[in-house]
ZADOLUM-973250 format. One record per residue (C-alpha): x, y, z; residue number from 1. Coordinates in steps of 0.001 Angstrom, whole numbers. Layout:
REM residues N
X|Y|Z|NUM
...
//
This chain:
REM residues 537
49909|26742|5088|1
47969|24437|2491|2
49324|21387|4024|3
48819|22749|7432|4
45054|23481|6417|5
44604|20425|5211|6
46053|18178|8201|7
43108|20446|10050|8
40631|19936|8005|9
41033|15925|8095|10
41707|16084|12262|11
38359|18491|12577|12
36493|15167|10505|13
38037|13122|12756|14
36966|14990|15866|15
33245|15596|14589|16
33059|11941|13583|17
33976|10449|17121|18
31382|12535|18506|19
28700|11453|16314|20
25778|8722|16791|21
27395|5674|18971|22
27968|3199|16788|23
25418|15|16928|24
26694|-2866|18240|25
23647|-4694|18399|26
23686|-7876|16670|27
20900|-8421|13669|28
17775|-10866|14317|29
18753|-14027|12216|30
16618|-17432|12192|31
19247|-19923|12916|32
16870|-22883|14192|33
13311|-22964|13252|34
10660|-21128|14924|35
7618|-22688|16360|36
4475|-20831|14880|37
2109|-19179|17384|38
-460|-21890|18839|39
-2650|-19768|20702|40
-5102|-17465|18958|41
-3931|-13818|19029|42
-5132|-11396|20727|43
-7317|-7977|20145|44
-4358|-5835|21504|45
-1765|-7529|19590|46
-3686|-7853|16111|47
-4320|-3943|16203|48
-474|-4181|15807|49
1163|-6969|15105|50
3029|-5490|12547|51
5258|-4057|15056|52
5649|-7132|17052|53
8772|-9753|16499|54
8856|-12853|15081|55
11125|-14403|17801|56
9852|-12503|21251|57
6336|-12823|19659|58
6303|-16067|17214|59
4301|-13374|14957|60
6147|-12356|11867|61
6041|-8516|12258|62
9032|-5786|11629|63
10523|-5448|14916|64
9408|-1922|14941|65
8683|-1906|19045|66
12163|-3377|18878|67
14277|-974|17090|68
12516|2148|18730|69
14141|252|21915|70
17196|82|20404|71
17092|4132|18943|72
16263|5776|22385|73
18245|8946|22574|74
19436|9095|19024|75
18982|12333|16938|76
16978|11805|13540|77
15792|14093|10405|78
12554|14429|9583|79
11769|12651|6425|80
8241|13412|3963|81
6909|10808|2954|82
4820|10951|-460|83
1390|9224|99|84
175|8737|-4089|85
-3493|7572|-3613|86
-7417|8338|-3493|87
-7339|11225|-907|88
-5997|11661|2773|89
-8528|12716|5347|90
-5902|15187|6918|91
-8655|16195|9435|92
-8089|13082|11246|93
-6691|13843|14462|94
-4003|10722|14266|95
-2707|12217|10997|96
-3313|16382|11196|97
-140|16569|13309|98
1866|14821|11284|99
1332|16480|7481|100
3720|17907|5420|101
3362|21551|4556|102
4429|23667|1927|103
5844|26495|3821|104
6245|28921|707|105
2585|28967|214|106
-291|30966|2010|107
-3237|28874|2135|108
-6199|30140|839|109
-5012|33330|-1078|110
-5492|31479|-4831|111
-2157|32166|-5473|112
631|30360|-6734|113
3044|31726|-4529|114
5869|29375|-4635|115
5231|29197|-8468|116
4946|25462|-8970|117
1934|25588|-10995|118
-536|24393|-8226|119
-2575|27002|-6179|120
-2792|27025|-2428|121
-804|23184|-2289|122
-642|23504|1230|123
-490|19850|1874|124
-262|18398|-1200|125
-2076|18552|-4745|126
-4818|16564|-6080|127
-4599|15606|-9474|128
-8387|14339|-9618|129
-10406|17425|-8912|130
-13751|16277|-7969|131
-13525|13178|-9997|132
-14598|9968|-7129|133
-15104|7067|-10027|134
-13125|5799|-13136|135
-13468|3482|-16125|136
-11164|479|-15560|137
-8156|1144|-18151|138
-8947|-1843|-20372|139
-12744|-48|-20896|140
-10752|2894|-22009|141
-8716|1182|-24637|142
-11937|-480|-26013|143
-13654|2921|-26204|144
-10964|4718|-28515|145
-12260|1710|-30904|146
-10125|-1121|-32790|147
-6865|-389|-33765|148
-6246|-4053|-34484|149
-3685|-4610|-31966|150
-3278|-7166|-29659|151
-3742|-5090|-26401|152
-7254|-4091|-27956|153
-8020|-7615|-28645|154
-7139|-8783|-24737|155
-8760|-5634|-23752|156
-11819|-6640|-25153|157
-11652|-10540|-24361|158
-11214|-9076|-20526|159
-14316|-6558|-20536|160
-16791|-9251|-21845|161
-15501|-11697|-19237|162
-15778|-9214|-16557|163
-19004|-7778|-17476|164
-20588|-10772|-17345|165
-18761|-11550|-14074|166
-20150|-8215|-12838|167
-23912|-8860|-13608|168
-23956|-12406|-11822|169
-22129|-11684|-8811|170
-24296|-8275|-8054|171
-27129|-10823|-8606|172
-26203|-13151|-6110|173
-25429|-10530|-3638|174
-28659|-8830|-4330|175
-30390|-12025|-3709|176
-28087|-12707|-756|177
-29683|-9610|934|178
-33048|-9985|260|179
-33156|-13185|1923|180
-31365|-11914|4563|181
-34504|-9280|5063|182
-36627|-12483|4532|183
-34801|-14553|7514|184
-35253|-11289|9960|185
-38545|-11324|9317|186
-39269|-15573|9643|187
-36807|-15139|12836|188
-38556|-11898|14266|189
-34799|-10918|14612|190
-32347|-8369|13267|191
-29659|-9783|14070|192
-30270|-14306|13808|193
-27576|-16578|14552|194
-26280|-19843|12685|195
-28933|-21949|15410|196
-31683|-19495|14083|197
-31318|-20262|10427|198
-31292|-23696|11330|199
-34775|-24081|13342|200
-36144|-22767|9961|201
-38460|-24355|7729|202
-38384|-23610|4120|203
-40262|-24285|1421|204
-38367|-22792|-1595|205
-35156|-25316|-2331|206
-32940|-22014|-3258|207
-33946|-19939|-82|208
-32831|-23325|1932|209
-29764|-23444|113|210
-28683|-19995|1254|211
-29803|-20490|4528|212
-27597|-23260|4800|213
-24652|-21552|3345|214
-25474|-18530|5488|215
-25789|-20773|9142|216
-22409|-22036|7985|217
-20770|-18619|7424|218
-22303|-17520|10528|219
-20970|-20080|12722|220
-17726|-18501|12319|221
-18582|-14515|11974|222
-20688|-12807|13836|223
-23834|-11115|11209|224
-22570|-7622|10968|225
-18976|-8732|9787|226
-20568|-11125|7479|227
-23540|-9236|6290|228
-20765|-6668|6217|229
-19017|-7781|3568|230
-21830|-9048|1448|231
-23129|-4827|1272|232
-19379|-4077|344|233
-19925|-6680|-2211|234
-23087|-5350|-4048|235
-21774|-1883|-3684|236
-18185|-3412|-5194|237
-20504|-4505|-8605|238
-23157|-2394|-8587|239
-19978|450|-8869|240
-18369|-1824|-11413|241
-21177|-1981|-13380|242
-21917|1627|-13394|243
-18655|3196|-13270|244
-15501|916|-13530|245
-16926|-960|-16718|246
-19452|1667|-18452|247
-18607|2811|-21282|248
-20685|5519|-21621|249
-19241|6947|-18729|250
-16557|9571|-18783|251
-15065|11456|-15533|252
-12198|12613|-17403|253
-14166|14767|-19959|254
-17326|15766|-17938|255
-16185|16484|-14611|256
-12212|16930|-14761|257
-12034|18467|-18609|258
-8673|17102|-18594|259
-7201|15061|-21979|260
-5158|11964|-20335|261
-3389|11595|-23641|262
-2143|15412|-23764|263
1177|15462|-21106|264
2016|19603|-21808|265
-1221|20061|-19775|266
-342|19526|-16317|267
-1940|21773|-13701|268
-5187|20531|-13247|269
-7216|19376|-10381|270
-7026|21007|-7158|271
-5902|21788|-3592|272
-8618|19460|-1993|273
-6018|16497|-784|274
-9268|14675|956|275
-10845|14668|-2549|276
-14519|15369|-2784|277
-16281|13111|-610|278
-14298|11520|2953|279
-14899|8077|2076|280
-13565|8131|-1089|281
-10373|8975|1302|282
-10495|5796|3153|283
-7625|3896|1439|284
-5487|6911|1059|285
-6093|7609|4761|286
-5433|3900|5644|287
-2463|3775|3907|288
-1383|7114|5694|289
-1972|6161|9277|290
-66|2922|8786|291
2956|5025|7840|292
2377|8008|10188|293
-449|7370|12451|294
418|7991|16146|295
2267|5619|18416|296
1568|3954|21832|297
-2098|6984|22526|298
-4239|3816|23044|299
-6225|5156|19721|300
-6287|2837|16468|301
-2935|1629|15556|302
319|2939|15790|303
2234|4318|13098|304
5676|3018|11891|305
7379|5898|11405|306
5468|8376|13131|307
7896|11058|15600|308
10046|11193|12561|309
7896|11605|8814|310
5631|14041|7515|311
2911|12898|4789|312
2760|14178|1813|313
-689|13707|178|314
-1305|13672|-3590|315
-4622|12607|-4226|316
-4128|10229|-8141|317
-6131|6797|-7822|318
-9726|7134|-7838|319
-12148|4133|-7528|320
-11048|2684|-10487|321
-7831|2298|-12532|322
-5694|5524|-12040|323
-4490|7528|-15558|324
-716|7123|-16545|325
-101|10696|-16403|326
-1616|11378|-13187|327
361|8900|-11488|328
3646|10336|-13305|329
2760|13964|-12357|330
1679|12912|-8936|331
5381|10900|-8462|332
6956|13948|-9595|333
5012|16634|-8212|334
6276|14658|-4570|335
9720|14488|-5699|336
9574|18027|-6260|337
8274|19168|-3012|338
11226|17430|-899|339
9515|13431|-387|340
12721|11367|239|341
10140|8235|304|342
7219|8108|-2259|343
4597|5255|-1137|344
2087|3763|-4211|345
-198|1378|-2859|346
-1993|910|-6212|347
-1307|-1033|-10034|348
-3107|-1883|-13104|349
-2558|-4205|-16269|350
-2796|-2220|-18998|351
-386|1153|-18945|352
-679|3113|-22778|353
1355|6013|-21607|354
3904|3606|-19033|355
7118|5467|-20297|356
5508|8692|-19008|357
5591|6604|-15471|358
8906|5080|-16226|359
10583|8469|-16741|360
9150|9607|-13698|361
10284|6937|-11391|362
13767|7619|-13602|363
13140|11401|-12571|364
12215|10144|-8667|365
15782|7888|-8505|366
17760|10730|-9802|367
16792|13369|-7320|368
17215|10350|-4854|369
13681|9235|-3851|370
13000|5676|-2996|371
9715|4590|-4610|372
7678|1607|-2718|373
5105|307|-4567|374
2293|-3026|-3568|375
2621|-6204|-5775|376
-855|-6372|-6380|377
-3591|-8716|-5070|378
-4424|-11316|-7626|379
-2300|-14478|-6302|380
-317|-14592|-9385|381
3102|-15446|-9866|382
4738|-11865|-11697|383
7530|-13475|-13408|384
6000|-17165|-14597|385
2620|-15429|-16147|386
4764|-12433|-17763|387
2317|-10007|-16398|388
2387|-6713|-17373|389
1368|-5442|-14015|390
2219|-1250|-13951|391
3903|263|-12527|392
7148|-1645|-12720|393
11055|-969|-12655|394
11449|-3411|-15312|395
9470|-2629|-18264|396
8353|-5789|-18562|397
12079|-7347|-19307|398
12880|-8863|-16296|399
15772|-6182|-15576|400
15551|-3419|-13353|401
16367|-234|-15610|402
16309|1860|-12064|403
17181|1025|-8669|404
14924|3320|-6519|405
12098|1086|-6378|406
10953|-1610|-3734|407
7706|-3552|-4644|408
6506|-5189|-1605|409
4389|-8203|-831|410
1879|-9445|1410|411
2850|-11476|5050|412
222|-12888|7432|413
693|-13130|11470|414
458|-16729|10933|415
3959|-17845|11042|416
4286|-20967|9049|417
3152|-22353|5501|418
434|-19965|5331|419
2516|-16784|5918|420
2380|-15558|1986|421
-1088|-13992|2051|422
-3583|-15889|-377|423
-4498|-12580|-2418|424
-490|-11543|-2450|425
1057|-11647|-5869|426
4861|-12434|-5650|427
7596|-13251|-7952|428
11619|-14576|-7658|429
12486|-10932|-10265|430
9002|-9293|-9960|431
8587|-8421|-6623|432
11669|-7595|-3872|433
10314|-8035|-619|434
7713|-9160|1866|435
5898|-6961|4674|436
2658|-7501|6949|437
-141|-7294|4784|438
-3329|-8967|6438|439
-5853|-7336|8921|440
-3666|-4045|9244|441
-5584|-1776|11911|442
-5455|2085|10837|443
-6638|5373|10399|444
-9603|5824|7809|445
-12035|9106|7338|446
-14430|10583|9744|447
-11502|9899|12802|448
-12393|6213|12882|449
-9985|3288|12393|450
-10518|-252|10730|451
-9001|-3439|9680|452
-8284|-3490|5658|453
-5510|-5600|4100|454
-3799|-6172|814|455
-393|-5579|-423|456
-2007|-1932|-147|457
-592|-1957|3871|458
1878|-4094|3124|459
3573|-1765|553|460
3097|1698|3430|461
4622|-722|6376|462
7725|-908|4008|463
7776|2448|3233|464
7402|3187|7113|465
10604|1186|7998|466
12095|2654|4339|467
11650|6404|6476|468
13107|5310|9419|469
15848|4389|8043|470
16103|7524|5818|471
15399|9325|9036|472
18412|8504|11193|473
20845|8047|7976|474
19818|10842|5867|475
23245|10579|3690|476
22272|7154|2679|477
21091|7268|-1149|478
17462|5633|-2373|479
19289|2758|-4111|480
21105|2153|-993|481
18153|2037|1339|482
16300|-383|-647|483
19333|-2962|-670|484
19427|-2541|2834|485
15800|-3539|3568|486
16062|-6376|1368|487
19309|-8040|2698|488
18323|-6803|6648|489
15270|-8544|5865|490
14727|-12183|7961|491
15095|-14691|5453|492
12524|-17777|5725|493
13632|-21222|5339|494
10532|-22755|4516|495
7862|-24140|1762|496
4893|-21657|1608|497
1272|-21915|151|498
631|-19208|-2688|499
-2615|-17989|-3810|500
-4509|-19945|-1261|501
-4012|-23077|-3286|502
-2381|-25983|-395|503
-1028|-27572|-3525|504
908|-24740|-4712|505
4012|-24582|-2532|506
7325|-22756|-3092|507
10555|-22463|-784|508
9633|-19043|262|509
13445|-18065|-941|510
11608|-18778|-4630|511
8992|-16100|-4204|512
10648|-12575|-4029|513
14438|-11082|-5139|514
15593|-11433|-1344|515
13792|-14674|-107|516
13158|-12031|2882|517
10901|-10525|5164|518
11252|-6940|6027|519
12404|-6425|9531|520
13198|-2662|10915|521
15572|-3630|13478|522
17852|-5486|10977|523
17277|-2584|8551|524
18660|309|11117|525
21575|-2251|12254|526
22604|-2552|8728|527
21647|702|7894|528
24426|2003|10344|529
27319|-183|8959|530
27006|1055|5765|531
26953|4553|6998|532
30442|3916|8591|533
31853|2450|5248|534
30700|-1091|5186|535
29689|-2496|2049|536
26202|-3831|702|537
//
């Protein structure tokens, strides 16, 4: 009878397997001769998503995503939550309100704990903030607990004179920027002059003559809202630095939160409010979102990667500002606790005093197998050559991964070709594992509105998209296994590439990431299904 059970046993496997998911017998996107960058400018409709586009159909370097969904029609998948770890989700937005995770054993609005986690009415998702918007930067913090004669102190302080000082010129020169702009609309008789306009004036003061030049040039290529744009966002950038990020009289943590940072057996503060006190305080967090989740193919804003088959998660941790160690650890585990299978953290920082609170967290995330995706980081720097301490990290600053459940992600452009690497992307042959679409990403952001924003901020979410797709259709793969399969799917690209902008800084692009690779979905789920049938990494 035992033997007889088990010859059963192994032909009922047998029988279930063969009528499983077809195997895929598609063959994986590979560059085998070189491909000819785009020469035509691209267009509105493709920009809004070129992420999803293809890098041989298209000659845009995107993830295949409208690709694979071809090549998954009719397949059966799980749905996977996704852990969104940043400032806020608007989860009013009507892209993103269909597609939120929710925390079935609680009844919202009762200020109860009824599942007994520790966090009242978490309905979809906890935010570890409160009503906290703004934050010291964390070198400002270390300087405010006073000299302790160590060396962190003494960079700490080197880097909050320099950036003070940076702070109080540049809000200067944007201040001035805009009050000759009011001076030009009045000399013009025009709110909105062009680049001809600025020229026909005639000046008398050298330094308003010098900005007008400067401006006609800028506005040659921009129209005046984008540019004028971005010089508000830039006074509003300092003017916050100089009163929140860099103030040391100022203290979020104590007045508004009452929360000590440096006490860990205190952990269920903040609140339920995932959007976070004000909407557009939301806007990254609800960027990153809709780039992961936002809906597909509605003519509305963008389309989301992994939208029919994810449900987001929000924790609400980085506020504008540098994010506290312990929030960021709580906030990881709080979403490993509540059943995230993907945790997306599209934020970093250079100075980490409680990092091994982090580290055992991501530890915590890869032993309950959750895949952690995190950004590189935007300052242009090589990881590995400067010996950053950029946090958080799977290394701990070695060199050596000491977990392998997490994927940091760089920053692509659509332009195929030595300027692919985007300027502002930070990279790194040990550092950093893996390159996505980071520039002029189109998606959701508060108030049920959509914009461009880029960074390795939507880079790091368009991983994590194709990281829950994959997670979606082969739930028994494992974290670790996922992320090896994104980097060696990836399309690897045999060419020199500019870094940080600079046209004399070049690298083989092989030199600047762990898998010389760009991530690509439909070599990811074509891998992804080998393995599942046996095949090794």
């Amino acid at each position: 009878m035992k033997f007889k059970s088990i010859f059963l046993s192994a032909a009922l496997a047998l029988f279930l397997a063969s009528c499983g998911a077809k195997k895929i017998t598609a063959e994986p996107l590979a560059i085998t001769t070189p491909v000819t960058a785009k020469k035509a400018k691209i267009t509105e409709t493709d920009e809004k998503r070129w992420s999803h586009l293809d890098l041989f159909k298209d000659t845009i370097p995107g993830m295949s995503v409208d690709r694979v969904y071809e090549l998954l029609k009719g397949r059966k998948a799980t749905k996977v939550i996704v852990g969104v770890v940043d400032s806020g989700v608007d989860i009013e937005h009507p892209e993103l309100k269909d597609v939120l995770w929710t925390n079935k054993k609680e009844i919202a609005g009762n200020g109860i704990d009824d599942d007994k986690n520790g966090y009242i009415d978490d309905i979809h998702g906890w935010n570890f903030l409160g009503d906290i918007e703004h934050e010291n930067m964390e070198f400002v913090r270390i300087i405010k607990k006073g000299d302790d004669g160590s060396e962190t102190y003494k960079r700490a302080l080197a880097e909050y004179d320099d950036e003070i000082k940076q702070a109080q010129v540049n809000k200067q020169r944007m201040e001035f920027i805009l009050k000759a702009d009011k001076t030009f609309r009045e000399k013009t008789g025009k709110n909105v002059y062009t680049a001809e306009d600025l020229k026909a004036l005639k000046l008398d003061d050298p330094q308003l003559g010098m900005v007008r030049d400067n401006l006609a040039r800028y506005l040659s290529q921009v129209p005046y809202e984008e540019l004028f744009g971005q010089v508000k966002e830039g006074f509003e950038h300092y003017d916050s630095e100089l009163k929140y990020h860099l103030n040391k009289d100022y203290n979020a943590r104590k007045d508004i939160l009452k929360d000590n940072a440096d006490d860990w057996n205190s952990k269920t503060y903040g609140n339920a409010n995932v959007i976070g006190p004000e909407k557009e305080g939301a806007k990254h967090g609800t960027h990153v979102a809709g780039i992961i989740a936002q809906a597909r193919h509605n003519n509305v804003g963008g389309d989301g990667v992994a939208t029919p088959y994810v449900e987001v998660m929000a924790v609400r941790a980085v506020p504008d500002g540098d994010e506290y160690d312990k929030d960021v650890a709580l906030a990881i585990r709080y979403a490993v606790d509540n059943g995230a299978k993907v945790i997306n953290g599209s934020f970093g920082k250079y100075y980490s005093p409680h990092s091994q609170w982090v580290y055992d967290a991501l530890k915590y995330a890869g032993e309950k197998d959750v895949l952690v995706v995190f950004a590189a980081g935007n300052e242009g720097i090589d990881l590995d050559a400067d010996k950053s301490e950029r946090y958080p990290n799977d290394d701990k600053n070695t060199l050596e991964e000491y977990t392998d459940n997490v994927l940091t992600i760089g920053a692509l452009t659509h332009d195929y070709g030595d300027g692919l690497v985007a300027d502002f992307s930070n990279y790194g042959k040990t550092k950093v594992d893996v390159f996505s679409p980071g520039v002029r990403i189109y998606a959701t952001v508060p108030n049920d509105k959509f914009e461009y924003l880029q960074g390795t901020s939507m880079a790091s979410p368009n991983a994590a998209g194709v990281a829950a797709l994959v997670r979606a259709f082969y739930p028994k793969l494992k974290a670790a296994q996922v992320k090896q399969i994104i980097m060696k799917s990836g399309i690897a690209i045999p060419q020199e590439v500019m870094l940080g902008g600079d046209e004399n800084a070049t690298r083989q692009f092989k030199d600047v990431c762990r898998s010389g690779k760009i991530v690509n979905a439909y070599n990811a789920i074509i891998l992804a299904d080998k393995v599942s049938r046996g095949e090794k990494l």
